[in-house]
C-alpha positions in Angstrom: -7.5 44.0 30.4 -4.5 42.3 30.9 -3.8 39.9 27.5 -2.7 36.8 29.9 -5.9 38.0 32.3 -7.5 37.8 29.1 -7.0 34.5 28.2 -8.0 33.3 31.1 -11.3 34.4 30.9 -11.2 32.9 27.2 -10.4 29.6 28.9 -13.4 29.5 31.4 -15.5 30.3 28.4 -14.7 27.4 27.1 -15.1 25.4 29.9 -18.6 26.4 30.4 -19.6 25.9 26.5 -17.3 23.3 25.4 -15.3 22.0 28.4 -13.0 19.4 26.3 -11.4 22.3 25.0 -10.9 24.0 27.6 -9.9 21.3 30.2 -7.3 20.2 27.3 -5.8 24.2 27.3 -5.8 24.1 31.0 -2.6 22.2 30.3 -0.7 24.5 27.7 1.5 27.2 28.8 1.3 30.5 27.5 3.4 33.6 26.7 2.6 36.8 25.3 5.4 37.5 22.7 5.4 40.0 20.4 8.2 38.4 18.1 5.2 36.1 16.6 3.1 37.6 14.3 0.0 35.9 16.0 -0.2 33.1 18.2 1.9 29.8 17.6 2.8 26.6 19.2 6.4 26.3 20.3 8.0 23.9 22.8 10.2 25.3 26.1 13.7 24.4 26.4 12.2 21.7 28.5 10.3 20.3 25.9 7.0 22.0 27.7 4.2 22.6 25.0 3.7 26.5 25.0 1.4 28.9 23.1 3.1 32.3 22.4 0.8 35.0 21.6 1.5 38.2 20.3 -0.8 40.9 21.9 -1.8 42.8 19.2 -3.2 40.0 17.3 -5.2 38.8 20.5 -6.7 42.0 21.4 -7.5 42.9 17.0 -9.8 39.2 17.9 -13.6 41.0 18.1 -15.5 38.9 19.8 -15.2 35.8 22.7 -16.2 33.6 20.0 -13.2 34.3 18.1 -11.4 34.3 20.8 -12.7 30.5 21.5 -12.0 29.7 18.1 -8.6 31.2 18.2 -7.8 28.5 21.2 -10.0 25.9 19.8 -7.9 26.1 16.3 -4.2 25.3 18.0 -5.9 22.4 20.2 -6.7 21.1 17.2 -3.9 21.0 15.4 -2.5 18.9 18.9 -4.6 16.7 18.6 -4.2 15.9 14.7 -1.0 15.7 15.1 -0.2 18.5 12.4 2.8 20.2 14.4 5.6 17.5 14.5 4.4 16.1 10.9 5.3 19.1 9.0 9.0 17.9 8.0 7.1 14.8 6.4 5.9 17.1 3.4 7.7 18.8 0.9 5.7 21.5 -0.2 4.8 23.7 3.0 3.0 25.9 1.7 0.3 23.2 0.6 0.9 21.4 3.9 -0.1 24.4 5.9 -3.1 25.1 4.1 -4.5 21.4 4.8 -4.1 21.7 8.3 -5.6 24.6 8.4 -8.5 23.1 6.1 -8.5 19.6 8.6 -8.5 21.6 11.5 -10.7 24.5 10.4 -14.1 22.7 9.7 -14.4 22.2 13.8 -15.0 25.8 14.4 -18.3 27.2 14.8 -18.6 30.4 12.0 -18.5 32.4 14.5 -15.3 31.9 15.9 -13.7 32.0 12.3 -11.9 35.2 11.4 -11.5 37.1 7.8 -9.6 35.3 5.6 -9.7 31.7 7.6 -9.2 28.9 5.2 -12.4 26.6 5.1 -13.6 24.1 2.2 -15.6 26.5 0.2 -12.7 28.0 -1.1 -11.9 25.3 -3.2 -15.3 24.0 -4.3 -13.7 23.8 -7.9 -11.9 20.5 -6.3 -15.0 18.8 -4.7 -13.2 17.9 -1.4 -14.8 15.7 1.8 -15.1 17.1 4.4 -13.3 15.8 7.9 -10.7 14.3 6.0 -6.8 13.9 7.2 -4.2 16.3 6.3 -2.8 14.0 3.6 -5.8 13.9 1.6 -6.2 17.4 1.4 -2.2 17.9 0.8 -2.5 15.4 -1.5 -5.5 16.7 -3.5 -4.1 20.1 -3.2 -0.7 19.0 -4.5 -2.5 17.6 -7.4 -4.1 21.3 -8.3 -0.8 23.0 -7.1 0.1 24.7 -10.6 -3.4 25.7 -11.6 -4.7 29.6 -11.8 -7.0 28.6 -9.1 -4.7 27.5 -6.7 -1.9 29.8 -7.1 -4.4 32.8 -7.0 -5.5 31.2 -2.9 -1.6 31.5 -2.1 -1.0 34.7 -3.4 -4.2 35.8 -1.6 -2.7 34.4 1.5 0.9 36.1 1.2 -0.8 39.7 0.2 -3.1 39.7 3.1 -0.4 38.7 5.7 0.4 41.8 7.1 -3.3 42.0 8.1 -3.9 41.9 11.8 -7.0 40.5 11.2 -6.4 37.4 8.7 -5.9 34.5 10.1 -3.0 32.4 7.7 -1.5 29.7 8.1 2.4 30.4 7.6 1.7 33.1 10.1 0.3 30.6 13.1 2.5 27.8 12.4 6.0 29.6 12.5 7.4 27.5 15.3 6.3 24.1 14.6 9.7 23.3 12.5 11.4 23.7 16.4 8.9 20.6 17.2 8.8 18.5 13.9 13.1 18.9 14.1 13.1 17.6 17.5 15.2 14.2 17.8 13.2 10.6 18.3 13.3 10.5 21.8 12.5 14.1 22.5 9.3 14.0 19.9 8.1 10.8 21.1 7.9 12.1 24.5 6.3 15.1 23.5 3.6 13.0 21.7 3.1 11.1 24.7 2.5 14.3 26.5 -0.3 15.2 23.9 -2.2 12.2 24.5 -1.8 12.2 28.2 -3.6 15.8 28.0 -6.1 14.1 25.3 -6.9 11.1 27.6 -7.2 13.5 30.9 -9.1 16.0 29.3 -11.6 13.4 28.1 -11.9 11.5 31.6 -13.1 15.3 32.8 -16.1 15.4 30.6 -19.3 13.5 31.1 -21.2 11.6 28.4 -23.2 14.3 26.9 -20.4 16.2 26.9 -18.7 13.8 25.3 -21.7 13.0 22.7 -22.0 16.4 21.3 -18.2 16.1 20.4 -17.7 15.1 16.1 -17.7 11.4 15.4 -14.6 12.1 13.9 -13.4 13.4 17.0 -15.1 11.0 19.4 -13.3 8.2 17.7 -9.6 9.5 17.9 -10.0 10.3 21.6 -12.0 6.6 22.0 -8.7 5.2 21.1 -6.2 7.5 22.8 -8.2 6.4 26.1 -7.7 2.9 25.4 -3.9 3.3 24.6 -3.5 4.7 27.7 -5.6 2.3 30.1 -2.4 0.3 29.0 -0.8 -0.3 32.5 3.1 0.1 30.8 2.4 3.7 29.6 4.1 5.2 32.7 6.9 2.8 31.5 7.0 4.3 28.1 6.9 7.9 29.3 9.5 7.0 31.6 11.9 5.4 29.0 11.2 8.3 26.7 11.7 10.6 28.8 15.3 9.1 30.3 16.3 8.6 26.3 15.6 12.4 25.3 18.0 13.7 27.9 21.2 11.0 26.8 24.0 12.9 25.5 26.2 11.4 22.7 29.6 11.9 21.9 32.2 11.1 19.3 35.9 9.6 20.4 38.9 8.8 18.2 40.1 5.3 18.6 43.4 3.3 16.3 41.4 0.3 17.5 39.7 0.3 14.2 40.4 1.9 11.3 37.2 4.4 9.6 34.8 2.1 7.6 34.1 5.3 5.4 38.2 6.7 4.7 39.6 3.2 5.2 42.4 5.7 7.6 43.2 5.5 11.4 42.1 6.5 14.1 38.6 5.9 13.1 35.9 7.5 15.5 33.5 5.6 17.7 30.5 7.1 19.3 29.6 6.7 23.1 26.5 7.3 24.2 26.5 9.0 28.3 23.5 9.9 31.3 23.8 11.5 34.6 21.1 11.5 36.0 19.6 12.4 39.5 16.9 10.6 41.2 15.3 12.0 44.2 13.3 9.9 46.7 10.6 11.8 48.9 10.2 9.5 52.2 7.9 12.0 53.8 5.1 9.9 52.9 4.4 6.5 53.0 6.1 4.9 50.0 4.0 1.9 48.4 6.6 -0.7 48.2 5.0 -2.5 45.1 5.2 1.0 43.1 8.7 1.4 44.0 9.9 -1.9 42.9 8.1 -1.5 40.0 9.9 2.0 39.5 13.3 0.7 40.4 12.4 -2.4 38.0 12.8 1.0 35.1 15.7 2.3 36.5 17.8 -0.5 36.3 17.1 -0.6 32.4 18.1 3.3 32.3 21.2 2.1 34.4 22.4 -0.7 32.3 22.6 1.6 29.5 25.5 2.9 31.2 24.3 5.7 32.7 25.1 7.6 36.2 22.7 7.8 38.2 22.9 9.4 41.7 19.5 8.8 44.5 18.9 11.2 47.2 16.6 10.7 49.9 14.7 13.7 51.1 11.6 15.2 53.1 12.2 18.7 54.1 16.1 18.6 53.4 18.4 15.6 51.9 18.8 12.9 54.5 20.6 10.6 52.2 22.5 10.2 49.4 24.3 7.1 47.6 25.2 6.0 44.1 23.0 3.5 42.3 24.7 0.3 41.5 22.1 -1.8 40.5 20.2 -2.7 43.6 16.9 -0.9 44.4 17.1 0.9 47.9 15.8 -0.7 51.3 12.4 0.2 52.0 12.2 3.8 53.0 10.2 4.9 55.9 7.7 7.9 55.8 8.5 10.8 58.1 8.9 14.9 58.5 7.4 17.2 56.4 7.8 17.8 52.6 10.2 20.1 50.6 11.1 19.6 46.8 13.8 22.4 47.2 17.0 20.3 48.6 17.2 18.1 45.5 16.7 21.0 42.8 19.3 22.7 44.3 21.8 20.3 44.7 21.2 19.4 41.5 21.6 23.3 39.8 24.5 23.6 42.3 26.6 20.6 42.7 25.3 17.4 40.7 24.4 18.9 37.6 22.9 15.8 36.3 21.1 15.9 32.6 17.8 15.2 34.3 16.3 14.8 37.5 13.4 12.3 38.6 11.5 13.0 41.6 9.8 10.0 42.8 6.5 11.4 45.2 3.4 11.7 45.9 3.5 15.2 45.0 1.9 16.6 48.1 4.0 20.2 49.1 4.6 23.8 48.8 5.6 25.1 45.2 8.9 24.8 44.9 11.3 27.9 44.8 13.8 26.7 42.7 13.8 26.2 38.7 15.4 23.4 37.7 18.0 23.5 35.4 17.9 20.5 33.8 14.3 18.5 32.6 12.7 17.1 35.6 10.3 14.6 35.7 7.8 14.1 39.0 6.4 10.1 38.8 3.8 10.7 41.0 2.4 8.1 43.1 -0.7 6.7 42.3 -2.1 7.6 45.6 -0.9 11.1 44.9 -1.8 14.7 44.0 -4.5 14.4 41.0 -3.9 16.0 37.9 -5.9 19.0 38.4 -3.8 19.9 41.0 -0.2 19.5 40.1 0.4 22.2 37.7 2.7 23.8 40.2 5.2 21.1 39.8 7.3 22.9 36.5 8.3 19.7 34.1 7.1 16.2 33.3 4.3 14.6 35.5 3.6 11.0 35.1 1.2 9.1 37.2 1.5 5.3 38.5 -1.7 3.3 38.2 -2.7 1.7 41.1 -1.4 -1.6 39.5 2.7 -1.2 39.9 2.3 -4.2 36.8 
């Protein structure tokens, strides 16, 4: 069978026995990829989370159950935040080996493989179980020069050619490409974490949701309430505009350099182009688009260039922004998201294009270039349904507030 095939089947699995999981992984990318030694979490160039999985690895798994757990083990490591904290510890080794303990103790037996890293290894330290990562880095870090210790991560190194052990340094190869990531671009792909958290909760019931871990229960309790917030679309919006800003560095002899005392001294400009894309074949809520407009004039006043087209099948319109939100648009025709992805590949080539729709339409045929971002309408596509739309999706709450 066909490794992506595969995983597909994995993924209904785990819908039918434990459908958080699998509505959460119903969101993640995937790519088999043979340059990983087994499956990793990586980020696209359009900060997209991806899970890369080599085949080999995948099909050495024995049974469905480790299969699940295989799944179960990155979501987990989303969800605790492990893979853009790693640059916040210096010992890695250690730091991998907690995660790996935090994350680990969620798995059914079953789904564990040879060599998995679980609490009874290190019964000689008396650790709690579902504790954080710094607990157990920190009571690892403690231990870190004893026999016992040093004999677990020598163990790990000389059983990493194993197809299969499951170690950490071997699952967690890309995460440096997310920790490194700048503010902006992190922050945004933390918001995109929780948005899958928060939807894939909404799509479980209540049993489903009780035979969750407290632990567990509790962290998605309060992801839901962060984002019953009605500015989140606000903040992903902000975030999203402030990851794509390119900055540059300029001479200038109007000051000399505070650090050489010497002229020229540099200053540093911050610059956005970006592309916004109205679809009018719909009716257009005129609160929601105030309220979006309301967003863009921030992103504007921070001197950036921002270009709106008005489209349904093809571009009807298009202007410069200067500050003013557009006159009402009126619905009409049918609906194409080609026009605007092309004219921005082609002939804009803005840093980021936002699509404001309701997300109803063919797939398009173009890849866009640059990061796009749909803000969907909140009487729009649902969420199940959009994952033909490549790039960010944000939805409005009926409240524009």
């Amino acid at each position: 069978m066909n490794v992506l095939d595969d995983i597909r089947k994995t993924t209904v699995k785990l819908l039918i026995q434990e459908s958080f999981y699998g509505h959460f992984f119903s969101h993640i990318q995937r790519n088999v990829n043979e340059e990983v030694k087994r499956v990793s979490i990586s980020v696209t160039e359009n900060q997209n989370i991806i899970l890369l999985i080599n085949p080999h690895y995948w099909q050495s798994l024995q049974t469905y159950d480790q299969k699940m757990g295989c799944l179960k083990h990155q979501i987990l490591h989303l969800m605790f935040k492990h893979v853009y904290r790693v640059r916040h510890f210096g010992n890695k080794e250690i730091f991998h080996i907690a995660a790996d303990l935090a994350v680990n103790q969620y798995l059914l037996p079953s789904q564990l493989t040879q060599g998995a890293i679980c609490l009874n290894q290190f019964d000689f330290l008396n650790l709690l179980p579902h504790q954080t990562v710094d607990y157990y880095y920190n009571k690892l870090a403690e231990q870190y020069d004893t026999p016992e210790i040093q004999n677990i991560i020598q163990d790990d190194v000389n059983e990493s050619n194993s197809t299969e052990c499951q170690k950490p340094l071997d699952e967690h190869q890309d995460w440096d490409k997310i920790s490194n990531q700048e503010g902006a671009t992190k922050q945004y792909i933390q918001g995109t974490i929780e948005m899958y958290l928060d939807n894939s909760t909404k799509r479980i019931n209540t049993q489903e949701f009780g035979l969750l871990p407290t632990e567990l229960q509790t962290m998605l309790t309060e992801v839901t309430e962060r984002f019953q917030t009605k500015i989140n679309w606000k903040r992903m919006l902000k975030i999203f505009s402030e990851s794509s800003r390119k900055t540059f560095v300029n001479n200038t002899l109007k000051r000399p350099s505070k650090r050489y005392g010497t002229t020229p001294g540099i200053k540093i400009r911050s610059k956005q182009k970006l592309l916004i894309a109205l679809d009018t074949s719909g009716s257009i809520d005129e609160n929601q688009l105030k309220a979006f407009f309301d967003e863009v004039y921030h992103i504007w006043k921070q001197s950036s260039e921002i270009m709106i087209v008005e489209c349904d099948t093809i571009i009807q319109k298009q202007y410069v922004y200067k500050g003013q939100p557009p006159k009402i648009i009126s619905g009409g025709g049918g609906t194409c998201f080609d026009d605007p992805i092309h004219y921005a590949n082609i002939h804009y080539r803005p840093d980021a294009l936002i699509y404001f729709t309701d997300g109803f339409g063919p797939q398009p045929i173009y890849k866009s270039r640059c990061p796009i971002l749909w803000m969907i309408t909140s009487n729009g596509v649902v969420q199940e349904k959009w994952n033909f739309l490549e790039g960010r999706k944000i939805k409005m709450p009926h409240s524009s507030a």
